[in-house]
Every structure is written in structure tokens, then in C-alpha cells.
N, C-alpha and C positions, 0 to 999 in steps of 0.2 A: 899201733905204735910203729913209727916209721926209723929207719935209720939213722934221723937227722938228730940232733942234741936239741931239746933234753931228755927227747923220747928213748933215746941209744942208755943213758943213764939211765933213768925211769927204770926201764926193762930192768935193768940186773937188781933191781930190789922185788922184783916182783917173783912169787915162787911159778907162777902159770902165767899162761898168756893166751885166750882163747881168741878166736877172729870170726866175727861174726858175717857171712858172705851170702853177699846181696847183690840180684843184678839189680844194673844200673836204673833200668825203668822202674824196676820195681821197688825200689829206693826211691825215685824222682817223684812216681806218683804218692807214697806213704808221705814224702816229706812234705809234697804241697798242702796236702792233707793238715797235716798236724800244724804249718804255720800258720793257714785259714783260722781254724777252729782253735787255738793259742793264745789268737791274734797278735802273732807276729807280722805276719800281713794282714792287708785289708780284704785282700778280693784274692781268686787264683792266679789271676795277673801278675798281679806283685811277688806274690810265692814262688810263679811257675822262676820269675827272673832272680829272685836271691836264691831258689835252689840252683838253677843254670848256672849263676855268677859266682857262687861261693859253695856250696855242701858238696852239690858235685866234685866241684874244684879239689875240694881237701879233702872228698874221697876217692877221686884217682890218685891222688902224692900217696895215701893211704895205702892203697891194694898196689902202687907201683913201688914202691918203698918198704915193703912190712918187712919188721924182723920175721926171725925165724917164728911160728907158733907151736905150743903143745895141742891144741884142738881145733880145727874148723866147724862152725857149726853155721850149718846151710839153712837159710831162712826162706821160705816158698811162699806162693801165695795158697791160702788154701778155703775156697768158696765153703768150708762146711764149717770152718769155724773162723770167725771174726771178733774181737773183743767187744764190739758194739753189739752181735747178735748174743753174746754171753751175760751182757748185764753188764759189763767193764768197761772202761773208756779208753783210749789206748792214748 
């Protein structure tokens, strides 16, 4: 939730507000991911350019803008567990 209205409003009904933080690559690469296999896109191509042009976008206003949070929860990459090596789709 960023500053700007009506996310400013938003907040004051909300009892928590956790923030979930992601570097930037490693957001760029999950999202290409997930619009391929979505099929929000066709190809990586397409993906790599609506994450560049838009997700990125309104996730810097996001991390430059945030209210205040009760939690940060740090999201890593981590090779020994993946939701496709678990059985799970992500």
C-alpha cells in the first residue's frame, strides 16, 4: 500500500499491514515465469516487456511509497525448495 488515495484510506481499515520484499531481479525473473505458464504472455518476450513496462513499474511507486508496515517478510531465492520440486504449482 502506497501513500497515494485509496491505498492511504485502505490502510486505516486494515488491523496489519505486512510487506512482502523482493529484490527486483528476483521478482522480474518469477513474474516472467508465471505470465508464460498463465498465458498471460505468449513467449518470454512478451513477458520479459509487460514485466519491464508495467509490474516493475508499480512495484518501484510500491517500495518508493509504502506506508508505514507492522512486518517485513524477506522472500529469497532458495534452490532446495521450489513449489514445482514439491508437487505444487506456484
Amino acid at each position: 500500500m502506497t501513500q497515494r488515495e485509496p491505498w492511504r484510506e485502505a490502510a486505516a481499515l486494515i488491523d496489519e499491514r505486512w510487506f512482502v520484499e523482493v529484490e527486483f531481479e528476483v521478482a522480474r525473473r518469477r513474474l516472467v515465469g508465471r505470465h508464460v505458464k498463465a498465458g498471460i504472455a505468449r513467449d518470454e518476450e512478451e513477458a520479459e516487456r509487460r514485466v519491464k513496462e508495467n509490474d516493475l513499474v508499480n512495484g518501484r511507486e510500491i517500495v518508493e511509497n509504502r506506508l508505514e508496515v507492522d512486518e517485513v517478510v524477506i522472500s529469497r531465492e532458495d534452490e532446495g525448495w521450489r513449489p514445482e520440486n514439491q508437487g505444487v504449482g506456484d
